[in-house]
N, C-alpha and C positions, 0 to 999 in steps of 0.2 A: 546577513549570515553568510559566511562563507562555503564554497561548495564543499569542504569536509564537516568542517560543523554541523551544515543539515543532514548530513549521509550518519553520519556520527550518532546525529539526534535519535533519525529515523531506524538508525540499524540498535539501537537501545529500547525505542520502544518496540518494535517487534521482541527483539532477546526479553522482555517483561512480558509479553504477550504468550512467546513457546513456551513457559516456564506457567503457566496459569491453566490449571488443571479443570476448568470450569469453562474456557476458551475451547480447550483443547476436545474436551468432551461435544460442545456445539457444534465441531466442525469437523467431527469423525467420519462422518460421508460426504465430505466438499473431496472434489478436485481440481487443483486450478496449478498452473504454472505459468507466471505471468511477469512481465518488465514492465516499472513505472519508470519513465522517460519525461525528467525534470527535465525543459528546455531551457529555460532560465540561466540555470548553474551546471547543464549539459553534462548532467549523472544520473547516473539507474541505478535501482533496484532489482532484484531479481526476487520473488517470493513467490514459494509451492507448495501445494497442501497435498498431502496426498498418507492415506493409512491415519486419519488423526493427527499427525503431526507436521507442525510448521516448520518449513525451513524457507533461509533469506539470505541473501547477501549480496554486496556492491556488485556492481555491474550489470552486465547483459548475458545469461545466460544460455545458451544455443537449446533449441527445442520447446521456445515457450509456445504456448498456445496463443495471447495476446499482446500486445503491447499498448500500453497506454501512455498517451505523451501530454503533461500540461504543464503549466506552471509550478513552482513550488509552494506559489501564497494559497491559488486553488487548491492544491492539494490539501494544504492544512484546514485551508476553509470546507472541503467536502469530509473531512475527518470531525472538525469540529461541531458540523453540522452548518457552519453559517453560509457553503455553497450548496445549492442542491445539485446533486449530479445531474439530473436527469435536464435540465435549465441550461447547465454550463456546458453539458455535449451539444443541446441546440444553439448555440452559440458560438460554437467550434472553442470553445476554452478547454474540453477536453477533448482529446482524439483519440481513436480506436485502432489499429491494424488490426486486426483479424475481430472473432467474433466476440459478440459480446458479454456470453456469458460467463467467461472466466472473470471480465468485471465485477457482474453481478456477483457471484461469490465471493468476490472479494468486499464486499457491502457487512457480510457476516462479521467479517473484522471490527467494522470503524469503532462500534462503540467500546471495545477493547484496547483500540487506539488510543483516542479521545480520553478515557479514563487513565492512560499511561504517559500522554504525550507532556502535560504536565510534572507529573514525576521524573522524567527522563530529560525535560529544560532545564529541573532545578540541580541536578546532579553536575 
């Protein structure tokens, strides 16, 4: 997949994800402002929660709290469930800059992911 196709991918299912009123509710006291840093295909993400509501978009946004750097197949596999995060950080397949609880809230996500990330391949 190419590096806009997966960013393409990824920034669709988030857009399914803010638009889900049941997501939204879940994660009305998360805080997080965090960069996924694909090595692979060397693009980021930017996604922050903050008041209930998601926001995202390409890049590196200045002021995150964490940055997370791994693969892209990881990435899908910790979405789909078939990585476990906590495995592939000891491992070093995921890596951390700063702490790690902006991660952990982002865990609230996946299965909203995972139920989305199908619908947003087939489109």
């Amino acid at each position: 997949m190419s590096t806009q196709n997966f960013i393409v991918l990824w920034l669709g299912v988030l857009e399914r994800i803010s638009k889900d009123t049941r997501v939204l509710e879940e994660i009305k006291d998360l805080s997080l402002a965090i960069v996924l840093y694909f090595m692979d295909v060397d693009a980021s993400l930017s996604i922050s929660i903050a008041g209930g509501k998601l926001s995202f978009q390409e890049g590196e946004l200045p002021g995150y709290e964490s940055k997370v750097l791994f693969e892209s197949k990881t990435f899908e596999g910790v979405v789909t469930g078939d990585v476990n995060p906590m495995k592939a950080m000891q491992k070093r397949k995921i890596q951390i800059d700063g702490p790690i609880g902006p991660m952990m809230n982002l865990l609230y996500l996946l299965p909203a992911m995972k139920d989305n990330l199908q619908k947003a391949k087939e489109e």
